[in-house]
VOGU-3710 file (C-alpha; in Angstrom, 3 decimals, decimal comma):
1> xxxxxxxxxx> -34,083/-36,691/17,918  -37,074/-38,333/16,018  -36,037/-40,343/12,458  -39,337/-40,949/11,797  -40,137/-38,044/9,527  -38,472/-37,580/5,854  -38,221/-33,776/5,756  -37,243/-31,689/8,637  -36,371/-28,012/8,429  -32,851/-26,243/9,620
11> xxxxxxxxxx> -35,254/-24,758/12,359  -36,790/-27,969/13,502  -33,573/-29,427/13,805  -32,061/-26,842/15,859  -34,963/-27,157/18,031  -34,344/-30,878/17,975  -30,813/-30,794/18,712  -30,897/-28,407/21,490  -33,192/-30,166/23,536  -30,960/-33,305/22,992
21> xxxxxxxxxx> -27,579/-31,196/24,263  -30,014/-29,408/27,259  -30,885/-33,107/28,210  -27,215/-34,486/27,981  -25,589/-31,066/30,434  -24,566/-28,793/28,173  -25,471/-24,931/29,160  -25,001/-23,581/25,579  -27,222/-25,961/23,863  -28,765/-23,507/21,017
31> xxxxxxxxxx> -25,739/-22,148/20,458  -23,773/-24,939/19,990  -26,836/-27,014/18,151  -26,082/-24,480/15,745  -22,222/-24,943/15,098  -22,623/-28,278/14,407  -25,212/-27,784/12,011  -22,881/-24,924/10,053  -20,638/-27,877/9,983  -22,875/-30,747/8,985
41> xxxxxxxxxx> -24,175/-28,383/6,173  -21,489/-26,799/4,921  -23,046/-23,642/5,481  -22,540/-20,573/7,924  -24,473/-19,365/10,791  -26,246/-16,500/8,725  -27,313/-18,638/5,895  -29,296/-21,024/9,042  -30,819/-18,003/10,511  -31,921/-16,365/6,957
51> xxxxxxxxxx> -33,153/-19,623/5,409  -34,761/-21,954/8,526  -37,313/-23,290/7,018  -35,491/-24,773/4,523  -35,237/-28,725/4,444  -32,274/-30,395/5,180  -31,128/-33,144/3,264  -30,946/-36,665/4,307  -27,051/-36,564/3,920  -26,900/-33,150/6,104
61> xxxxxxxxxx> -29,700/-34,350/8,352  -27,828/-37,936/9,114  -24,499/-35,728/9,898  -25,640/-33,282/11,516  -27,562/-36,301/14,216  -24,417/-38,071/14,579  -22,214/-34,766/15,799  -24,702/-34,162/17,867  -24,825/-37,365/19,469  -21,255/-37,186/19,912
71> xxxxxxxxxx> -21,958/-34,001/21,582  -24,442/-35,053/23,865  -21,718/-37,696/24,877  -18,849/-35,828/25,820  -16,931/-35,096/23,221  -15,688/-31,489/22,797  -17,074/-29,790/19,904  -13,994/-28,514/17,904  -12,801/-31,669/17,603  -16,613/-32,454/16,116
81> xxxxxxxxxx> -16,153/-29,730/14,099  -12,082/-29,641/13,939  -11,822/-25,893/14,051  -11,362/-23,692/16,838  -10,687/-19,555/16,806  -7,506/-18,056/18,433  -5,669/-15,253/18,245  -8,047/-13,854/15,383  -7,756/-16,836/13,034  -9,244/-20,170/12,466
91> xxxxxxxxxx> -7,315/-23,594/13,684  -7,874/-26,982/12,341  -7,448/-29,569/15,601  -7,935/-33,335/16,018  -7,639/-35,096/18,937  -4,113/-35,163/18,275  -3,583/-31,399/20,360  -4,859/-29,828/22,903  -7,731/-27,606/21,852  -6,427/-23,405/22,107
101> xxxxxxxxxx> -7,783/-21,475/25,292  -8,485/-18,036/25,354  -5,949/-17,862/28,027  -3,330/-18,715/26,070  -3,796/-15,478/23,739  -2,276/-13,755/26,499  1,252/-15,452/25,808  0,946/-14,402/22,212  0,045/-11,105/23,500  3,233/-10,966/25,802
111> xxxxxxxxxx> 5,516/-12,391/23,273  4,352/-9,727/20,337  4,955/-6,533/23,131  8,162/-8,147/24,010  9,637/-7,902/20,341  8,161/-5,045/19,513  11,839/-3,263/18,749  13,428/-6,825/17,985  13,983/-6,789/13,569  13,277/-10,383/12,523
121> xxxxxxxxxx> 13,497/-12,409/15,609  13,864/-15,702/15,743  11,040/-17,562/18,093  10,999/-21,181/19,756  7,402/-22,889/20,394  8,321/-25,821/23,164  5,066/-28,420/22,920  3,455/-26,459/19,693  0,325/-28,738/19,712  -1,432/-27,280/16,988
131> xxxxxxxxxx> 0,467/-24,499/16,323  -1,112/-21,912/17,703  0,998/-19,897/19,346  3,570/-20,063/16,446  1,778/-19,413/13,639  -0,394/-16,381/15,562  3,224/-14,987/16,116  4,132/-15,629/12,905  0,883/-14,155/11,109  1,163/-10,912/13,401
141> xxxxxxxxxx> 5,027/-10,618/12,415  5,738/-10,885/9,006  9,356/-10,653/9,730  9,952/-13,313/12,053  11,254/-17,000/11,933  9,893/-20,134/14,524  10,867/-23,517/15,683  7,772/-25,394/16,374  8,702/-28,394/18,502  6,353/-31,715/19,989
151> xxxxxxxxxx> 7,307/-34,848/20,888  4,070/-35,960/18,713  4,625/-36,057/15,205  1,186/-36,323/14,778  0,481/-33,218/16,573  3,408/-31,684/14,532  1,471/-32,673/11,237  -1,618/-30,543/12,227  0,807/-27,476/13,013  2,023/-27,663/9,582
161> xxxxxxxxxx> -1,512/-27,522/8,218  -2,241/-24,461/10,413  1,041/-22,983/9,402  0,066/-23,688/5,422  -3,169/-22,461/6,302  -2,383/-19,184/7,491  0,823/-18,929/4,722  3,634/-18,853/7,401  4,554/-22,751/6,584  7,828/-21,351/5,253
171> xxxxxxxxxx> 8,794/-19,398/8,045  8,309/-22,396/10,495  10,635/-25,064/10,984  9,219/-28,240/13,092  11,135/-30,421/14,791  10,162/-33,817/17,114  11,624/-33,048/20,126  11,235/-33,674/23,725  11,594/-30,158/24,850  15,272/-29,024/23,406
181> xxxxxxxxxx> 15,959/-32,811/22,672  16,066/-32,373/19,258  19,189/-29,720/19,594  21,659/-32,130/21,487  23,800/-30,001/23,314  22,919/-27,046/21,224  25,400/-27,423/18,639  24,340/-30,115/16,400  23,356/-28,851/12,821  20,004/-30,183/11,649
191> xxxxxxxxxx> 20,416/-33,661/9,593  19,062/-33,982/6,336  15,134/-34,254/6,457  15,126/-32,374/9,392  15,703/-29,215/8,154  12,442/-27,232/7,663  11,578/-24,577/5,253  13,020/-21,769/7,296  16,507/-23,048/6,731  17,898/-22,272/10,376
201> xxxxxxxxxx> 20,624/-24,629/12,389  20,298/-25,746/15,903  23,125/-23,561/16,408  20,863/-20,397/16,292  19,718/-18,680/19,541  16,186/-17,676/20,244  14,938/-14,035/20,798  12,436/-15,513/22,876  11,082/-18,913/23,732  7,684/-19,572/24,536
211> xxxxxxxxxx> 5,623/-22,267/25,718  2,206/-23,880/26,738  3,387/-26,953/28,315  1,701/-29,566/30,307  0,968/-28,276/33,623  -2,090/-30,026/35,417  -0,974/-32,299/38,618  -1,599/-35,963/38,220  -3,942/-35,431/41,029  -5,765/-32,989/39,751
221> xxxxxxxxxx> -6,769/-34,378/36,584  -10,319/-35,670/37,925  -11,488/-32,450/38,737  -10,955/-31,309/34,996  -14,188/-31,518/33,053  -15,603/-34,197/31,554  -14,950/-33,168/28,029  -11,101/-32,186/28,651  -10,005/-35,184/30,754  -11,561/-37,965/28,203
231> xxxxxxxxxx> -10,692/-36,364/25,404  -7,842/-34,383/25,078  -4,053/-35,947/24,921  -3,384/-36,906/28,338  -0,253/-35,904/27,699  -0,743/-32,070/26,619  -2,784/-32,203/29,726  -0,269/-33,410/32,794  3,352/-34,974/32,769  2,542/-36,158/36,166
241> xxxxxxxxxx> 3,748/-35,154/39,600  2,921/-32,103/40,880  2,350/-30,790/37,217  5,642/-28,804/36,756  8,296/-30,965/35,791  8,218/-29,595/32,194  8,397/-26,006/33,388  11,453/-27,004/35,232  12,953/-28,290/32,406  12,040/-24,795/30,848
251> xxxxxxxxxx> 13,491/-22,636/33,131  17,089/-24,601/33,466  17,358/-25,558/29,648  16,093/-22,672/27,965  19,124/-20,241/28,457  21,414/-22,624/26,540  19,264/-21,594/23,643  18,491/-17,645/24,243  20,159/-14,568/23,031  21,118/-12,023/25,758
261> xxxxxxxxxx> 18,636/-10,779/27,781  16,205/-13,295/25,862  12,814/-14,120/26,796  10,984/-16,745/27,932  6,946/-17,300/28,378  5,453/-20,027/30,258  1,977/-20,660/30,521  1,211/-21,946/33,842  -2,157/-23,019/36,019  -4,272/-21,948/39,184
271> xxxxxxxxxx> -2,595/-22,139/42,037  0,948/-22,444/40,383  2,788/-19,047/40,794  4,646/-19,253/43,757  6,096/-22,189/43,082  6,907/-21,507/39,922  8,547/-17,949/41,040  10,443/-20,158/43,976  12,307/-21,823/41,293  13,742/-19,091/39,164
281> xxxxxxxxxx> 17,144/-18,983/40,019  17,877/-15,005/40,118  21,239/-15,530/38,916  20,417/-16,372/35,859  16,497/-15,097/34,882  15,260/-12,054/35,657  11,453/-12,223/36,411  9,430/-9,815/34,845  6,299/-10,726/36,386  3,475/-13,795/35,969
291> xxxxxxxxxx> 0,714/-11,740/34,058  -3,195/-12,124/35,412  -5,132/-13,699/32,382  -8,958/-12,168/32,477  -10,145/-14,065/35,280  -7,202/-12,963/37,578  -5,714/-15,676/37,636  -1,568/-15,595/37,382  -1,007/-17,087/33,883  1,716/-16,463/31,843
301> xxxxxxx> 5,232/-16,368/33,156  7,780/-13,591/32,124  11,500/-14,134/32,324  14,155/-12,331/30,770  17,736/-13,707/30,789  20,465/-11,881/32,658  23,323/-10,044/31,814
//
């Protein structure tokens, strides 16, 4: 993009800035020229369509050519930006969590039929990241209580802001954890400090557990794209292996911590499903099914806990 002339207009620079993201690989140059101006400006996508031949200023103008430079580079755009859309509502992230999938809507989906005739249940987000999947559960049910867990406490600090954000920061506990870490052997009460706003104990068992854990094979992450596998946390990405050590973990830890007949919803990848289903023990979890997300691909694992 040319810095050679003082004043350029909002449609000049989207002109501008798509060529540079056409040029650099990206497919939805306009469309994403134009996010990153709404966020350079301050202003929304309307106001840039009603008023482009307005000038930028030198401020918005110098902004707005650094995000897209970052762009052009790699760099996802909502963590340019730090928003992304899911479930219905906005999400601040930072390159602290992984950034929410469509895909994933299907958990929250699952989880919401699944207590449909449950009064007040009590949910468990394993590896919360941003929050997503708690707070969408906890915005759609005004009557429910979560434990959002991460072993990042950084990543834990941007659930909390999505929880405050969406005004369910009361009704969410979070807890550093390694999986169920944080609850010992399940009886330990929460120390002092620990104990969020909801108020609950480790004692208390979930209605339903959910989770979007780490699931790409070590081998596996150079195919990824670009943008994901230099960018996002490694470690919301793969634990190694084969990919599924952490739904493992899942599937043999979680019925220490379930009601009766308690759920549990895994998110899982391509290619994953049978191996997954090999390892439910049928003593103990009844499956349910592994639900197609829109591309037909088997995505979200259904378990119910026995009898």
């Amino acid at each position: 993009m040319s810095r050679g002339r003082e004043a350029v207009t909002i449609a000049e620079a989207l002109r501008e800035a798509a060529t540079a993201l056409r040029v650099a690989g990206l497919t939805e140059a306009l469309r994403e020229a134009g996010s990153l101006l709404a966020h350079a400006a301050g202003r929304d996508r309307t106001f840039l369509i009603t008023r482009a031949d307005e000038e930028l200023t030198g401020e918005q103008l110098s902004a707005f050519r650094a995000s897209v430079a970052r762009r052009a580079a790699g760099e996802p755009l909502q963590y340019i930006t730090g928003r992304q859309w899911f479930y219905g509502l906005e999400f601040e992230v930072t390159p602290d969590v992984l950034i929410p999938r469509p895909e994933t809507e299907l958990l929250v989906e699952t989880a919401l039929e699944l207590l449909q005739e449950t009064p007040s249940p009590l949910v468990c987000d394993v590896g919360t990241g941003s929050g997503c999947i708690a707070v969408a559960l906890l915005h759609a049910r005004p009557d429910a209580r979560a434990f959002a867990l991460d072993i990042s406490p950084a990543a834990l600090r941007v659930a909390e802001s999505n929880a405050a954000r969406h005004g369910v920061r009361e009704r969410m506990t979070t807890l550093v954890s390694d999986c169920f870490a944080a609850f010992e052997d399940g009886t330990r009460k929460l120390e002092s400090g620990e104990r969020g706003e909801a108020g609950e104990s480790s004692e208390s068992r979930f209605d339903l557990i959910a989770s979007n854990p780490p699931y790409v094979a070590e081998d596996e992450l150079e195919t990824l794209e670009r943008e994901v596998r230099e960018h996002e946390p490694r470690a919301a990405l793969t634990p190694g292996g084969d990919g599924l050590s952490i739904v493992r973990r899942l599937v043999n830890e979680s019925p220490r911590y379930l009601k009766p007949r308690g759920h549990l919803l895994i998110e899982i990848g391509y290619g994953q499903s049978e191996a997954v289903g090999a390892g439910v023990d049928p003593r103990v979890w009844n499956l349910l099914g592994i639900r197609k997300d829109l591309r037909g691909i088997p995505r979200t694992v259904v378990l119910r806990l026995t009898e």
